[in-house]
BAPA-353348 format. One record per residue (C-alpha): residue in one letter; x, y, z; residue number from 0. Coordinates in nm, 4 decimals. Layout:
N
R code        u        v        w pos
R    A        X        Y        Z NUM
...
***
This chain:
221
R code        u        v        w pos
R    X  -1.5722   2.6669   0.9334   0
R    X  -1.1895   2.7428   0.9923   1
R    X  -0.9680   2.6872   0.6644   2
R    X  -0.8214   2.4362   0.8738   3
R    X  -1.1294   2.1980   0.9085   4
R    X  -1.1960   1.9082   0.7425   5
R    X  -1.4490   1.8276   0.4884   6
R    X  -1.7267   1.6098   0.5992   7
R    X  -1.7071   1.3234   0.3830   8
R    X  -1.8941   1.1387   0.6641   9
R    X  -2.1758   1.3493   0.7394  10
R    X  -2.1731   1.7272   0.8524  11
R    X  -2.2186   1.6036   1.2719  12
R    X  -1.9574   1.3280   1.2540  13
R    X  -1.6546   1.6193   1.0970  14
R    X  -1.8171   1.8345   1.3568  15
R    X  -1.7277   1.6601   1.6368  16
R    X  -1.3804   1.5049   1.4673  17
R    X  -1.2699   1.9593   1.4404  18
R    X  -1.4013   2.0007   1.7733  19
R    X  -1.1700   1.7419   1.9201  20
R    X  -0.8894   1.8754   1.6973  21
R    X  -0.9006   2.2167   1.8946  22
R    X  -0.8776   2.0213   2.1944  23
R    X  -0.7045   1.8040   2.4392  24
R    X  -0.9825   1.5712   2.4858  25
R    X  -1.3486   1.5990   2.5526  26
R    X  -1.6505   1.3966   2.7136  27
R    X  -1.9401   1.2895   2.5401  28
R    X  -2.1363   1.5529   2.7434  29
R    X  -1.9051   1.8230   2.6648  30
R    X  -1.8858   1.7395   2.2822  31
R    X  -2.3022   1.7639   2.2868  32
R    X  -2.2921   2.1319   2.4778  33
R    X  -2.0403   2.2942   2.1996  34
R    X  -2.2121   2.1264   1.9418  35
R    X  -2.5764   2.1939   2.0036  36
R    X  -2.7176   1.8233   2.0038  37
R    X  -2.8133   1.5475   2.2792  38
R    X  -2.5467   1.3499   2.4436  39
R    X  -2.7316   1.0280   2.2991  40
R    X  -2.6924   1.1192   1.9391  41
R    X  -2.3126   1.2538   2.0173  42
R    X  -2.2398   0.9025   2.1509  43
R    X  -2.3598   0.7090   1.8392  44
R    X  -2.1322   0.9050   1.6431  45
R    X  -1.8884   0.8592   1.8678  46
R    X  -1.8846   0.4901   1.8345  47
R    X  -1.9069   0.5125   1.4789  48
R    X  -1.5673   0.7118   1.4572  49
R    X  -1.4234   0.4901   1.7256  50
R    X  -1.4654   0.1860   1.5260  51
R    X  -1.3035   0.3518   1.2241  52
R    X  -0.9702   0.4210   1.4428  53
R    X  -1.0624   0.7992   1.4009  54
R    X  -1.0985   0.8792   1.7869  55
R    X  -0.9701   0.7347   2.0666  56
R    X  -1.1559   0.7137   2.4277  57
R    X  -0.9318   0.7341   2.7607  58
R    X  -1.1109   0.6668   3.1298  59
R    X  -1.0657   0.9573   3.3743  60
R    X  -1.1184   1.0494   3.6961  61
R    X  -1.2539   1.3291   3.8510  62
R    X  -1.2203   1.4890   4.1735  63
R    X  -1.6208   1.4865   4.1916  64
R    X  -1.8617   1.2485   4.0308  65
R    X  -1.7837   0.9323   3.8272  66
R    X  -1.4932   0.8803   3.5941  67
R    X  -1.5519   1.0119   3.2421  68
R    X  -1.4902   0.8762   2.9118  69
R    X  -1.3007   1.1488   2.7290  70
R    X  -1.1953   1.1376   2.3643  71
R    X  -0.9236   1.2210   2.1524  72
R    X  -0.7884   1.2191   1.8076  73
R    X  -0.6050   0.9065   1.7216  74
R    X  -0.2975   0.9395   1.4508  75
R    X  -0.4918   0.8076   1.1838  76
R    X  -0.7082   1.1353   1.1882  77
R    X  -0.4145   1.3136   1.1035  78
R    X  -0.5091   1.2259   0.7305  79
R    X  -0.8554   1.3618   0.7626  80
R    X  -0.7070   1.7579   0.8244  81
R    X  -0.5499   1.9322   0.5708  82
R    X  -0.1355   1.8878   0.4779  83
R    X   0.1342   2.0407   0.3338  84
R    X   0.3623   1.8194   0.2904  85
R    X   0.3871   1.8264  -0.0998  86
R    X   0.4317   2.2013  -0.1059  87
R    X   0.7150   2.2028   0.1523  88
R    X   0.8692   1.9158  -0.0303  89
R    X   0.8803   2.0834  -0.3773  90
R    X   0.9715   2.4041  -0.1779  91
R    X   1.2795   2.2625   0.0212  92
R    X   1.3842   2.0984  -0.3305  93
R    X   1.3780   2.4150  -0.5312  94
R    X   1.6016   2.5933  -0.2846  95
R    X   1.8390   2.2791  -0.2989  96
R    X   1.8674   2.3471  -0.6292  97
R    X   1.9268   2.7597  -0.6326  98
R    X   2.2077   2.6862  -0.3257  99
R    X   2.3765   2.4180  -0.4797 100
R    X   2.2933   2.3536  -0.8116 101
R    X   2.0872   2.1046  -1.0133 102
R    X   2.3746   1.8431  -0.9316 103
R    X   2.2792   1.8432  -0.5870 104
R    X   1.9221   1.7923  -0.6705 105
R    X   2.0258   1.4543  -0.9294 106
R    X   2.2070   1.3016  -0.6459 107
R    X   1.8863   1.3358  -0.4314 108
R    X   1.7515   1.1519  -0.6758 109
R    X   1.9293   0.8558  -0.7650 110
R    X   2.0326   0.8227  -0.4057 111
R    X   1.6015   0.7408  -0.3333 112
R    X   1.6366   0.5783  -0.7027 113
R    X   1.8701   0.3403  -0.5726 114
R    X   1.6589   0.2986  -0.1932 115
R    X   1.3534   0.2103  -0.4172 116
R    X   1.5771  -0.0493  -0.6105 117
R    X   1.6911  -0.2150  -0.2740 118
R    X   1.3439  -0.2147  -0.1698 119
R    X   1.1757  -0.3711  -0.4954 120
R    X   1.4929  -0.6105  -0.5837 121
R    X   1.3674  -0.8256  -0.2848 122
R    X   1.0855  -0.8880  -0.4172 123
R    X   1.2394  -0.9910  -0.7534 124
R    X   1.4799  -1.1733  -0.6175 125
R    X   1.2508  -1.4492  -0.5588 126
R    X   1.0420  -1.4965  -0.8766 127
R    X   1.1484  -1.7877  -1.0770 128
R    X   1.0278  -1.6905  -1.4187 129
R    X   0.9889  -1.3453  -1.6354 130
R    X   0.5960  -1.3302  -1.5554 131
R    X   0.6663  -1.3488  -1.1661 132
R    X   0.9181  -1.1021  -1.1891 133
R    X   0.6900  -0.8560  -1.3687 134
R    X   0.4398  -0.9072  -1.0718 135
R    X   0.6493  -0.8978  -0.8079 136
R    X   0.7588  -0.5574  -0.8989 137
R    X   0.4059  -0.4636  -0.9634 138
R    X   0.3256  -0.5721  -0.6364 139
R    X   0.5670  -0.3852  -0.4807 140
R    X   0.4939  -0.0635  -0.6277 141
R    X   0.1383  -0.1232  -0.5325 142
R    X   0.3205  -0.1646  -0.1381 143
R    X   0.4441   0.1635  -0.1888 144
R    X   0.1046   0.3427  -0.2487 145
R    X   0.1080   0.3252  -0.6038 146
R    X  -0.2136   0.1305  -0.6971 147
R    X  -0.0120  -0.0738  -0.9408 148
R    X  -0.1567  -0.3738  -1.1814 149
R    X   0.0390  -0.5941  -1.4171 150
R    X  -0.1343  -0.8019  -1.7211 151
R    X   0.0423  -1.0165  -1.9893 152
R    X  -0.0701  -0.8818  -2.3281 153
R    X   0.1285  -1.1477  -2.5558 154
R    X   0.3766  -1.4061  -2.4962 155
R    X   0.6876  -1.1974  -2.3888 156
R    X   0.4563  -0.8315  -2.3531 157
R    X   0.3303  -0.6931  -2.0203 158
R    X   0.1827  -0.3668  -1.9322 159
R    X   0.2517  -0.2396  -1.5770 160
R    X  -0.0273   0.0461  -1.4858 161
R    X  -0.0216   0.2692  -1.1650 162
R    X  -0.3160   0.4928  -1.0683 163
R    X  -0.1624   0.6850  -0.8063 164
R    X   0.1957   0.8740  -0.7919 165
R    X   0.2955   0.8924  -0.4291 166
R    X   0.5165   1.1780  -0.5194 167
R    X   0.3138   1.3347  -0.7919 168
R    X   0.3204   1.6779  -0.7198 169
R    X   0.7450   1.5970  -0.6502 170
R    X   0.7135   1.4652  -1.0162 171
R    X   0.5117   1.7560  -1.1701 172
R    X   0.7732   2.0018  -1.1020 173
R    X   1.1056   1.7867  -1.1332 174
R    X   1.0173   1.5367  -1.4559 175
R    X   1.3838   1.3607  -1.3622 176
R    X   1.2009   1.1413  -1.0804 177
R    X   0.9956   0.9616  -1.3401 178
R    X   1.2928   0.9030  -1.5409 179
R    X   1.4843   0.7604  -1.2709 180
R    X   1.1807   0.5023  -1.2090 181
R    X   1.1533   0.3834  -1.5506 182
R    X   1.5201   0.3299  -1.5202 183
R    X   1.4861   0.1415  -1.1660 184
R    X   1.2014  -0.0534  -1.4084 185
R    X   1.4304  -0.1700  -1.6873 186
R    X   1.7785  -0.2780  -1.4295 187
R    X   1.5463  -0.4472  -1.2035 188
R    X   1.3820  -0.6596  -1.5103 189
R    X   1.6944  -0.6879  -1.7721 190
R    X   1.3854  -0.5708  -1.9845 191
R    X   1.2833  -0.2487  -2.2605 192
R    X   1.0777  -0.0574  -2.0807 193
R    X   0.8509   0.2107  -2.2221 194
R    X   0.6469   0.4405  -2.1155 195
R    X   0.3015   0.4958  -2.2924 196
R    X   0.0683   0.6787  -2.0382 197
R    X   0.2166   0.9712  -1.7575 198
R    X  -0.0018   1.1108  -1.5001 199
R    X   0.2537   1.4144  -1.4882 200
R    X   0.1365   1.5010  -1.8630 201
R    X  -0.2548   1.4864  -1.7756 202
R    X  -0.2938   1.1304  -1.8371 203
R    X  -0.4946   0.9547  -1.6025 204
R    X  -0.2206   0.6732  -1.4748 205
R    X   0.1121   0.5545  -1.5523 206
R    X   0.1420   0.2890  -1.7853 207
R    X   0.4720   0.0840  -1.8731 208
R    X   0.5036  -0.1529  -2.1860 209
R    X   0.7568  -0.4031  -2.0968 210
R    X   0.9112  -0.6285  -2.3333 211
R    X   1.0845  -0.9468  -2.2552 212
R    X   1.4813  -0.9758  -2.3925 213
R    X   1.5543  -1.3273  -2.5208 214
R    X   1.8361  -1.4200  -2.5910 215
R    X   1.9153  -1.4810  -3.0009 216
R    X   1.5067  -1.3938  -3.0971 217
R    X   1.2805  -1.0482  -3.0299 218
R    X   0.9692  -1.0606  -2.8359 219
R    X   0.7058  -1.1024  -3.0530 220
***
């Protein structure tokens, strides 16, 4: 199989077909089952199968002889399935940014998407009436931004913020700043002290925030 296959996390026919189709620009049911060995009954039941999952997409042609065809194609959400780059180009593009015009350049970068990610999660805020609300909100909103966030209150005033996934991690492996910038975003966006006790760019295996309340004349307890 081509470095540029997929694995077959859904059964060795089923990626089959879905690389097949990717080196194409659509194909019937009858031509899938010639180039991949098997009946056209048993290439149509796993053609459902991906259909339903929004992994293929089926089209009605014509042809100048015989019936019109069914003939399948990719959808977007395949796209995910095949392997990307995008991390590597990312961190690439960023590194020369830095050699051409200095680490400045590269800071700006980041407090300019700092600030974007404020905008975004200050909405949220905006609404929540009390502390605990506030804590969620942002919580919530980090888990809208493909971070697998959860919030819990540990004691009156104490919350722990935890997030499973890094949408950027490999951006945050090789320029630590990012992370800073986000605890940052973390403490303006609460009025609260922020720390953080877990990092998935050390090894851990999530991000975890301990976020204390400020009151006004008395310390959290």
């Amino acid at each position: 199989m081509s470095t540029d296959s997929i694995q077959a996390p859904r059964g060795k026919t089923r990626s089959d077909i879905l690389n097949v189709l990717k080196r194409s620009e659509g194909l019937t049911a009858d031509q899938l089952a010639t180039q991949l060995g098997i009946t056209s009954m048993a290439v149509r039941k796993h053609l459902a199968t991906l259909e339903a999952e929004g992994l293929i997409e089926a089209s009605i042609e014509r042809r100048p002889i015989g019936r019109p065809a069914n003939v399948y194609r990719l959808s977007e959400q395949s796209d995910a399935l095949f392997p990307q780059q995008y991390d590597t180009l990312a961190v690439e593009m960023l590194i020369d940014l830095a050699t051409l015009d200095g680490p400045g350049k590269l800071d700006l970068l980041f407090s300019r998407r700092a600030d974007r990610t404020y905008e975004y999660l200050e909405q949220r805020v905006s609404t929540a009436r009390t502390f605990d609300e506030r804590v969620q909100a942002l919580a919530e909103g980090m888990d809208a931004l493909g971070y697998l966030a959860e919030w819990e209150q540990v004691r009156p005033g104490v919350y722990v913020v935890n997030q499973y996934n890094c949408a950027i991690q490999r951006i945050a492996a090789s320029f630590p700043q990012v992370c800073y910038y986000e605890m940052e975003t973390y403490q303006k966006l609460l009025d609260a002290n922020v720390e953080r006790t877990c990092h998935l760019a050390s090894g851990d295996h999530l991000c975890s925030y301990l976020i204390t309340e400020r009151r006004s004349g008395a310390s959290a307890e």
